[in-house]
VMD Tcl script that builds the backbone (N, CA, C; Angstrom):
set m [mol new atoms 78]
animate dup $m
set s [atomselect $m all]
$s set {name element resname resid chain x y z} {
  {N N UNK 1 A 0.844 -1.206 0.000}
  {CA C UNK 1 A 0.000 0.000 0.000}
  {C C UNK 1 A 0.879 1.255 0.000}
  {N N UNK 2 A 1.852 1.304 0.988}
  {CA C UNK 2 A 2.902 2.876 0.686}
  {C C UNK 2 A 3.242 2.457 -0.405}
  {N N UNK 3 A 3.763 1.473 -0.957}
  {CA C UNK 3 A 4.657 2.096 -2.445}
  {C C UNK 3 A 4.052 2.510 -3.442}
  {N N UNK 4 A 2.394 1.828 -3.496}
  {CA C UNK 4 A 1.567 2.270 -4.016}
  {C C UNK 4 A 0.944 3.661 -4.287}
  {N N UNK 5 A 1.494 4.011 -2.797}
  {CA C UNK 5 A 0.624 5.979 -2.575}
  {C C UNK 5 A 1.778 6.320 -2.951}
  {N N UNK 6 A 3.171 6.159 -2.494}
  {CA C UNK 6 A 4.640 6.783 -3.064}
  {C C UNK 6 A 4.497 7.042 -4.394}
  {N N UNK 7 A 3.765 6.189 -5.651}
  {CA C UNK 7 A 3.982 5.930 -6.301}
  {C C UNK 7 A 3.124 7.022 -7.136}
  {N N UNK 8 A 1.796 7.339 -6.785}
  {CA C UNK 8 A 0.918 7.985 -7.125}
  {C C UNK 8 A 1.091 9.361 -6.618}
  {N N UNK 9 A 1.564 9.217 -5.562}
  {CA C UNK 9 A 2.327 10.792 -5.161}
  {C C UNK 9 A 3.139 11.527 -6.354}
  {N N UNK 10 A 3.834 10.653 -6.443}
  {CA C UNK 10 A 4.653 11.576 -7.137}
  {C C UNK 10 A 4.624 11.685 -8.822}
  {N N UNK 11 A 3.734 10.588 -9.156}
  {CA C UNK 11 A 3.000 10.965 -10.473}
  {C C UNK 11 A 2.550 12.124 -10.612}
  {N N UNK 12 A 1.414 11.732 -9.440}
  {CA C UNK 12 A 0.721 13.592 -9.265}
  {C C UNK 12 A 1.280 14.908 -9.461}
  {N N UNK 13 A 2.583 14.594 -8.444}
  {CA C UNK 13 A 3.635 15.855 -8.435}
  {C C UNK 13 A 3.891 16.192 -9.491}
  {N N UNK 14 A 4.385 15.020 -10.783}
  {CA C UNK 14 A 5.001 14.907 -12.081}
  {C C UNK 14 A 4.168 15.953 -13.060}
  {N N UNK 15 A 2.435 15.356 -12.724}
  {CA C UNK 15 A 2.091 16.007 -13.779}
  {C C UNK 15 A 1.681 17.677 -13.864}
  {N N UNK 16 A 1.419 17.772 -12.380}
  {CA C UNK 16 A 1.210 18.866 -11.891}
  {C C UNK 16 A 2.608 20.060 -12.228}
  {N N UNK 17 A 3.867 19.371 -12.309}
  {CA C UNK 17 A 4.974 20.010 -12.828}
  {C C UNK 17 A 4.917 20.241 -14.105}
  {N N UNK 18 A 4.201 19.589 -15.005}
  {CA C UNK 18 A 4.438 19.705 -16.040}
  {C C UNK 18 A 3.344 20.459 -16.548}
  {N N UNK 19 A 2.095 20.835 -15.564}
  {CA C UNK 19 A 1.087 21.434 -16.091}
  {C C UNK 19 A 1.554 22.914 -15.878}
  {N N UNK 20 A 2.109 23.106 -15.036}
  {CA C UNK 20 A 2.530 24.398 -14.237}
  {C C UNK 20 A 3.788 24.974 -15.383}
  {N N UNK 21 A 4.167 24.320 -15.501}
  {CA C UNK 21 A 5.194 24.506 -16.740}
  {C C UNK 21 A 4.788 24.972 -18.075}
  {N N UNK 22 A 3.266 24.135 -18.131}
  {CA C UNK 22 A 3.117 24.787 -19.897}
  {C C UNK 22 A 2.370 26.476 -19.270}
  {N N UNK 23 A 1.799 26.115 -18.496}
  {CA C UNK 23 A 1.165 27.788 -17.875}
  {C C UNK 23 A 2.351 28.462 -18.289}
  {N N UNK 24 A 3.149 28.417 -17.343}
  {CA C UNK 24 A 3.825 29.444 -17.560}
  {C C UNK 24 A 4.729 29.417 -18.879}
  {N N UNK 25 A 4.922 28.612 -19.723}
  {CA C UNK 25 A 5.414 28.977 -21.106}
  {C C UNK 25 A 4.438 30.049 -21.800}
  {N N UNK 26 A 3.177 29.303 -21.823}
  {CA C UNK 26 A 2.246 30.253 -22.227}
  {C C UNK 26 A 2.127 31.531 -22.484}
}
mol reanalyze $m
mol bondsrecalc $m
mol representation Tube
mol addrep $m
């Protein structure tokens, strides 16, 4: 179960970085 949430954590983080990223290219 943690490696599972570890795992999804930081997907989240991933995409959220990468959403935040095209914003601000934008």
């Amino acid at each position: 179960m943690m490696r599972v949430t570890m795992r999804m954590m930081t997907t989240t983080t991933k995409v959220m970085a990468q959403r935040s990223k095209k914003k601000m290219g934008c």
